[in-house]
NULUM-60358 format. One record per residue: residue in one letter; x, y, z of N, C-alpha, C, O in turn. Coordinates in steps of 0.001 Angstrom, whole numbers, padded with zeros to 6 digits, always signed. Layout:
N
AXYZXYZXYZXYZ/...
END
This chain:
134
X+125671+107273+083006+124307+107190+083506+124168+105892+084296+124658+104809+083975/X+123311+106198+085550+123478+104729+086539+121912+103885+086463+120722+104197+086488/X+122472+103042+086390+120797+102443+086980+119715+102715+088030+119723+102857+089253/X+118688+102733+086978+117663+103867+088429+116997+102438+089109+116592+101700+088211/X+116790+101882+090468+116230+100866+091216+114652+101409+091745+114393+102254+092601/X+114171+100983+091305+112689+101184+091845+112873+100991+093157+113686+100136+093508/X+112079+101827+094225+111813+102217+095560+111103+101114+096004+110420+100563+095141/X+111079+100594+097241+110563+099520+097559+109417+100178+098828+109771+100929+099737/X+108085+099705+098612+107531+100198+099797+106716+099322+100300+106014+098549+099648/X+106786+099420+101601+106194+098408+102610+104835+098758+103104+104763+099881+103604/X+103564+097942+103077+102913+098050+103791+102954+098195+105143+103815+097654+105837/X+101811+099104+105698+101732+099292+107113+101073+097563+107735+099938+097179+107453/X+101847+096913+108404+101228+095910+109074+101099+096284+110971+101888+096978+111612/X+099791+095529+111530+099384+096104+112829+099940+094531+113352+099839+093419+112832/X+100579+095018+114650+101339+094004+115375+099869+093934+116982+099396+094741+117782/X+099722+092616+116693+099098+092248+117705+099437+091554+119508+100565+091061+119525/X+099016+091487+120325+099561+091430+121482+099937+089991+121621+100669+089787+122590/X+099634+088950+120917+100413+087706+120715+101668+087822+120096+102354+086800+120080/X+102291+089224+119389+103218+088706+118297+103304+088921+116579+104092+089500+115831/X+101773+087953+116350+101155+088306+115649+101045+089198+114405+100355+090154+114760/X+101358+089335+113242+101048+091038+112858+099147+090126+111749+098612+089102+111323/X+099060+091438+111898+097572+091580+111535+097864+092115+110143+098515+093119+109853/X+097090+091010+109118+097145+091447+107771+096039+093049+107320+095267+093585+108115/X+096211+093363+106318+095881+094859+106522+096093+095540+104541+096654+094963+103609/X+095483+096720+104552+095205+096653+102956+094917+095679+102104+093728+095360+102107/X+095803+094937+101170+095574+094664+100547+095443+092869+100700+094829+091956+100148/X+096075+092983+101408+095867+091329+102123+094392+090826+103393+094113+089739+103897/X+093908+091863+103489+092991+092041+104338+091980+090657+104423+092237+090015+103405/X+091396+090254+104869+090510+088915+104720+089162+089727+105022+088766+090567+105830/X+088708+089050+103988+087093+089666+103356+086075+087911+103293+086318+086756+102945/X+085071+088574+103783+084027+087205+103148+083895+087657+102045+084154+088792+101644/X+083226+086228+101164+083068+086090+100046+081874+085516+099927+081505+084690+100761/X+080836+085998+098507+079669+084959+098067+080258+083537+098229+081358+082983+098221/X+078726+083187+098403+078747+081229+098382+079251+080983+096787+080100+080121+096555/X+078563+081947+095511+079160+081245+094356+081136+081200+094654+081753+080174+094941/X+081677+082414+094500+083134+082319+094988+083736+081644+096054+084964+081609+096123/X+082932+081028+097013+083677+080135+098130+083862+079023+097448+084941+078434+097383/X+082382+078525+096672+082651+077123+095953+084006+077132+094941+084810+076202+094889/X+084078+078205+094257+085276+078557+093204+086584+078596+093702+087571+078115+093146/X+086541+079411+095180+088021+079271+095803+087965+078375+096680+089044+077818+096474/X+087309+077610+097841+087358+076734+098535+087558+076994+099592+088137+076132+100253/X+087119+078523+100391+087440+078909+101073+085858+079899+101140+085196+080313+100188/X+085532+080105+103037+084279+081075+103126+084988+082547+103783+084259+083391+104303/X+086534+082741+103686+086835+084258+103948+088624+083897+103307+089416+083066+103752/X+088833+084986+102004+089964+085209+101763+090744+086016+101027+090390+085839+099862/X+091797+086974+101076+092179+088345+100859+091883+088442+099317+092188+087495+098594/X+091266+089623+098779+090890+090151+097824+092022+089594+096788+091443+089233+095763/X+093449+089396+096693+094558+089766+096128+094616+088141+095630+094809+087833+094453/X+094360+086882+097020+094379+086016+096764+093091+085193+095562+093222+084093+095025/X+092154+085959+095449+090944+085745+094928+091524+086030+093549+091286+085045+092850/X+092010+086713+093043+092119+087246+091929+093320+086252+091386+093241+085960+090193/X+094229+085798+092003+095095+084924+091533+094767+083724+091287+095211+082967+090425/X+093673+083493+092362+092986+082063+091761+092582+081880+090469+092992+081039+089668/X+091636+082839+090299+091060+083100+089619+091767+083567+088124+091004+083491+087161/X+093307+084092+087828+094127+083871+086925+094360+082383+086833+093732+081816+085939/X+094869+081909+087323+095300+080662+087578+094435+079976+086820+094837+079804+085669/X+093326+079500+087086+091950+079223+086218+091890+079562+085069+091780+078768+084134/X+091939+080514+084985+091950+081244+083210+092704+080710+082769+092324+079847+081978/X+094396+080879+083003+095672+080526+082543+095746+078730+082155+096332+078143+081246/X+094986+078284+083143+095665+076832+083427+093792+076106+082136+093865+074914+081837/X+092948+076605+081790+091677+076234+081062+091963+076975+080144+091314+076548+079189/X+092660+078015+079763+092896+078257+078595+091806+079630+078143+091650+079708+076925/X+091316+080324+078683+089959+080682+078479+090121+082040+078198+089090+082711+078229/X+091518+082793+077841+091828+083962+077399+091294+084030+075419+091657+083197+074588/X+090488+085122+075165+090429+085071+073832+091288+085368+073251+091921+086407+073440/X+091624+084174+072041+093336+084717+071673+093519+086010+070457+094568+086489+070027/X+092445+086270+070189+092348+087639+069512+092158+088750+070221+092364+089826+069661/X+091810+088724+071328+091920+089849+072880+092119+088938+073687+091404+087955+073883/X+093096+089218+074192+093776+088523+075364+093040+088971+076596+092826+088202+077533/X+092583+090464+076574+091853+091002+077566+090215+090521+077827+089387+090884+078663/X+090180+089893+077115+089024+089082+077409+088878+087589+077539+089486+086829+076785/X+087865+087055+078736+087794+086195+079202+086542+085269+078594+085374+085472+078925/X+086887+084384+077802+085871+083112+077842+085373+082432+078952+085946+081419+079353/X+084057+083007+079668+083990+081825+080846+082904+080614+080795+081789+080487+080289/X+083893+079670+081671+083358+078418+081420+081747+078640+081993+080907+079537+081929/X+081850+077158+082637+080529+077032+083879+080756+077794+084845+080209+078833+085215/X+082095+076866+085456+082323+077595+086888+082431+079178+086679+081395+079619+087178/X+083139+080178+086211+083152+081440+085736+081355+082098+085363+080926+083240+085530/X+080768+081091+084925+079434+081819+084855+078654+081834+085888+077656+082546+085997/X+079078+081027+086726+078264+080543+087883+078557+082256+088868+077741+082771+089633/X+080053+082843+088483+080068+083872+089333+080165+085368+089075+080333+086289+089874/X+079986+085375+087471+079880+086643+086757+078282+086438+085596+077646+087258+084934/X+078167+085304+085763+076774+085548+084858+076395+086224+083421+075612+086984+082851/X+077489+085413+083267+078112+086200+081348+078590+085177+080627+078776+084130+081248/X+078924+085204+079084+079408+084507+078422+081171+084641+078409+082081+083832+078227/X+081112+085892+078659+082360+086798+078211+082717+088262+079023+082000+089262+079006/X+083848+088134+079642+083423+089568+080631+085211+089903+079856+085894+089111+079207/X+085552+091426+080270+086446+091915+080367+087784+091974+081337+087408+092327+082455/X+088541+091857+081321+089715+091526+082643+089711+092675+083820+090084+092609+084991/X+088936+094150+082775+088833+095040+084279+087031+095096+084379+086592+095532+085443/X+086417+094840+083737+085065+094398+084253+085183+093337+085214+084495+093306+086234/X+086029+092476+084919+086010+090827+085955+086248+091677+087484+085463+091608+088430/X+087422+092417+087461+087942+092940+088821+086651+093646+089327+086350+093597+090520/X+085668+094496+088139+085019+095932+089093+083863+094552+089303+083491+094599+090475/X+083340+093633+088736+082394+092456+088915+082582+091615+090650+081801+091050+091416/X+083639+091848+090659+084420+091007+091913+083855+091411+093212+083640+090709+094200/X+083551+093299+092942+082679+093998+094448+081739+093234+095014+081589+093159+096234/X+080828+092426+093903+079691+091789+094091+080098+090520+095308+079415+090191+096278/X+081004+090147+095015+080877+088533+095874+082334+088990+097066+082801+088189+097875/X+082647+089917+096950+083755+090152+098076+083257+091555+098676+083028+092652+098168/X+083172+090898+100331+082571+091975+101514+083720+092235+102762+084534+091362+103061/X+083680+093125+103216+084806+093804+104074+084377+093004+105565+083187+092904+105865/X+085459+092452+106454+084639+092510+107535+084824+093008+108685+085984+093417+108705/X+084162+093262+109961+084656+094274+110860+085445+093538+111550+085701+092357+111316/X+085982+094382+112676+086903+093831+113563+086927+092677+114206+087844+092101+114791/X+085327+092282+113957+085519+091117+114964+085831+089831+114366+085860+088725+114907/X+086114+090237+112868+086032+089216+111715+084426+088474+111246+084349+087269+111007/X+083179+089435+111165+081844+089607+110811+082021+090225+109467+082750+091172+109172/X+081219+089519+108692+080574+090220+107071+079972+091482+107490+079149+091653+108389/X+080477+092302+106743+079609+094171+107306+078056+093694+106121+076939+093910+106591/X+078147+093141+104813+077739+092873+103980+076143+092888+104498+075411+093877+104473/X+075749+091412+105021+074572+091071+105518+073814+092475+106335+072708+093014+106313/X+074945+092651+106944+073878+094114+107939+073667+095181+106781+072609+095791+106628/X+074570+095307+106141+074516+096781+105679+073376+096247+104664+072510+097103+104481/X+073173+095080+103986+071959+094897+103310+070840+094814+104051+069923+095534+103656/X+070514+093787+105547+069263+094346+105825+069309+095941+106285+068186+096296+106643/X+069908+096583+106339+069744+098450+106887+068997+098582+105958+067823+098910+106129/X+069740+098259+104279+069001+099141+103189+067614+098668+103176+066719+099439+102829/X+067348+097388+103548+066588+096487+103012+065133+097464+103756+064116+097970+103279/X+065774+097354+105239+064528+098396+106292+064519+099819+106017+063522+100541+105995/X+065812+100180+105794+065005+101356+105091+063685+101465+103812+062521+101855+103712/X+064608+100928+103096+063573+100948+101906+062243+100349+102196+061344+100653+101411/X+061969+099589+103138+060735+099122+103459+059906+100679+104905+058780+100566+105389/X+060392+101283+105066+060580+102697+106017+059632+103577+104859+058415+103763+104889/X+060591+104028+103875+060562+104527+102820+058846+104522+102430+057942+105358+102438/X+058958+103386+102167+057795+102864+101023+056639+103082+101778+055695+103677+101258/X+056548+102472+103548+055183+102952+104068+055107+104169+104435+053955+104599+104390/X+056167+105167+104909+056049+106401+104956+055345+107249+103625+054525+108135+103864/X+055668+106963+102433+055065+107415+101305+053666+107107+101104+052875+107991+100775/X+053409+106233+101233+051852+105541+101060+051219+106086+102659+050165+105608+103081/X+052001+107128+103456+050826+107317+104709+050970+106312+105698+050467+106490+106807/X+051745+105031+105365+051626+104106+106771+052592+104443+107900+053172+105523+107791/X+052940+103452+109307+053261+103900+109731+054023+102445+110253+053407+101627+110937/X+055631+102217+109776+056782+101272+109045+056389+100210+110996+056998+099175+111269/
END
């Protein structure tokens, strides 16, 4: 019986007209909330890198509960960006949507627009119901 080698697979990277290749999936550069810029030190950076910081922190403060490892003691800084005493390691990740936004091509937060859209709709909404006219 031979050794089975795990398959190696490459992301699709986009080659730009400088040379260049353009990061892409999972490396992608996203803005981030002001609480997480202060935390990473940075106002746009890939989802993948956020999360390592953010181990790093845990790992290096100690802040894993040592009776669940899967749970996180957070300090200040950690509350400052989940707003908890105590979150879960896959709550922390699905928590993360909140302060990390996609941005378009031109390297723009989609975030801000797509909140005022909702924001005018829902203000659309509300005088259309009451009879006004938005």
């Amino acid at each position: 019986v031979g050794t089975v080698h795990p398959r190696v697979i490459s992301l699709p990277e986009q080659q730009l007209g400088d040379g260049k290749k353009k990061a892409g999936g999972f490396t992608k550069l996203c803005s981030i909330s002001p609480a997480l810029q202060e935390f990473v030190g940075a106002s746009e950076c890939a989802r993948t890198e956020v999360v390592k910081k953010l181990w790093a922190y845990i790992r290096e403060n100690n802040l894993q509960d040592p009776s669940n490892r899967r749970k996180i003691l957070c300090d200040e800084n950690l509350k400052k960006i989940f707003n908890v005493n105590s979150i879960d390691m896959f709550q922390m990740n699905k928590a993360l949507t909140k302060h990390i936004w996609p941005l378009d091509s031109d390297g723009l937060s989609l975030y801000p627009l797509s909140l005022s859209l909702s924001l005018s709709l829902a203000y659309t909404r509300a005088c259309a119901s009451r009879g006004y006219e938005a």
